[in-house]
C-alpha positions, 0 to 999 in steps of 0.5 A: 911510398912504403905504407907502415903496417899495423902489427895487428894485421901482420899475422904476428903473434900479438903475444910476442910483442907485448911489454909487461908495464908492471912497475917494479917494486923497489928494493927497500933496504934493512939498517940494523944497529947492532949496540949493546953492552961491552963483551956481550957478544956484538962482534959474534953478532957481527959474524953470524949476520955476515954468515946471512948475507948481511954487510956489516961495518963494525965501530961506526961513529954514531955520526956517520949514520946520516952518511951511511944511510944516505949511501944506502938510498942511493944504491939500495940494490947495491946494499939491501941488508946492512947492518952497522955495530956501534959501541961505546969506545969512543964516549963523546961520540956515543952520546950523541946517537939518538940525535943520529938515529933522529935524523935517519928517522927524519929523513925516512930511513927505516932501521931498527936496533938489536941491543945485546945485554948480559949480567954483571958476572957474566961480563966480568968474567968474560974480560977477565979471561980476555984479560983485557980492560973494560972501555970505561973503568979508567983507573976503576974496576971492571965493575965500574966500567959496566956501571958507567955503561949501563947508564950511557945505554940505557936509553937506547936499551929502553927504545930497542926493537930487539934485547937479547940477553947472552950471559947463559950462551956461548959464541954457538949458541948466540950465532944460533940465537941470530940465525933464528932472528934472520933469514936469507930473506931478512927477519923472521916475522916473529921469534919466541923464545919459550924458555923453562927456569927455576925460582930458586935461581932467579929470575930470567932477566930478558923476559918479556912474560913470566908463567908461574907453575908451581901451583901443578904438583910436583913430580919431584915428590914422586920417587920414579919421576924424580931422577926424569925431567920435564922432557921425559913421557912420563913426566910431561903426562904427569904435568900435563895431565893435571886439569889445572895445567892443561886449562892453563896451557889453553889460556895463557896461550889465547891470552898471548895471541893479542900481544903477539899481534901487538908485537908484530905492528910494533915491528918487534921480532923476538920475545921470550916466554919464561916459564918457571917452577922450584928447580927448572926440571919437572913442571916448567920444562914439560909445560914450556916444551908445551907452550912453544908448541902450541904458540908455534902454530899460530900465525907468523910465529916461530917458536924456540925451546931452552931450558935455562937450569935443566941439569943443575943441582 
């Protein structure tokens, strides 16, 4: 009779024989919902995230997102990264996308949604040199177009993790802007965008916090600094070396570090910081290339410096 033999007591070497039982983590794919308005630059988007490993589908009826979704349960490993851009061409269909995305959130689909916004000129603009009709004007106005579908994409703007305004970048400049939003290895954790304006331009519509610094001097009175901007040695060392400004800097930075956590657990990736002066040349741009520079060496943030008006009259 053959006796079976422990394997202990073969002389093997035991490490060879044994089994890693470490469970696998399962892939947890990414759905991101790129909307947003028409000529905003969605079909840019598309392009840049397929450039970052992305599968995209383009003009997806908002009620085939359950269909979508359920796929990409199935075979998570076969579709890690998935996004899907929606629009409103089709209108009947649009209006019923929360109750879609409602339903992906019941059936414990994670996604989040990236909507794309941009000026009323800028996108009057835009489909006037693409001579082509807005998808809502009807008889209308280009304008009334962009009115019906402001009012349809509100909500949607309202709830989105993500807004990014294009009406100031060019078809590089938003791939760019995308790329900084997501890496081979998904979403960065938390994206700023510090950027420097001027009052008297108006407002930066996307920011989520604006900085006043007019209260610093102005170099703009200083006749060799005048000709410089905030970029240049001699203008930031004007600035900044205001105790006003540097006391600022200190404070508005720690006054930050609690709603960038706030951020992160809301799972909202991107911010932009506006810092505005008169003219967006002097006070604004040095205080801004400052600001991201300290904000950059927090945790888990990464930091983006443009200056909207630097170089206008």
């Amino acid at each position: 009779m053959t006796e079976l033999q422990n394997p202990s007591d073969s002389g093997a070497d035991e490490s060879a024989s044994t089994v890693d039982l470490t469970p696998v983590k399962p892939v947890e794919p990414e759905l991101l919902v790129v909307t947003g308005m028409s000529g905003a630059g969605r079909s840019t988007a598309a392009n840049a995230l397929e450039d970052h490993g992305w599968y995209v589908i383009e003009n997806l009826p908002p009620q085939m997102l359950g269909t979508l979704a359920e796929l990409v349960s199935r075979m998570p490993a076969a579709l890690p990264k998935l996004a899907v851009v929606v629009d409103v061409r089709g209108k009947a269909l649009f209006a019923d996308i929360r109750e879609s995305l409602n339903a992906l959130s019941a059936a414990g689909v994670k996604y989040r949604v990236l909507f794309l916004d941009s000026n009323d000129d800028t996108l009057v603009r835009r489909f006037e040199q693409g001579r082509r009709p807005h998808p809502l004007q009807k008889d209308g106005r280009i304008l009334d177009g962009i009115a019906a579908e402001r009012v349809l994409l509100a909500e949607m703007k309202s709830q989105a993790e993500m807004v990014l305004d294009t009406s100031d970048l060019n078809v590089h400049q938003l791939g760019t802007a995308v790329t900084e939003l997501f890496s081979e290895s998904g979403p960065v954790v938390l994206s700023l965008t510090v950027m420097s304006f001027g009052f008297k331009y108006g407002l930066p519509v996307d920011a989520n916090y604006v900085a006043d610094v007019r209260f610093i001097p102005n170099p703009h009175w200083i006749p060799q600094l005048r000709p410089l901007t905030g970029q240049d040695e001699a203008v930031s060392n004007f600035v900044l070396k205001d105790n006003g400004a540097a006391d600022f800097v200190d404070r508005f930075v720690h006054m930050l570090e609690p709603v960038l956590e706030g951020y992160r657990r809301e799972n909202k990736h991107y911010a932009t910081i506006a810092v505005g002066c008169t003219g967006g040349k002097h006070r604004s741009v040095a205080v801004a290339i400052e600001l991201a520079k300290r904000l950059g060496q927090l945790p888990r943030v990464t930091t983006g410096i443009r200056h909207r008006d630097l170089g206008r009259e």
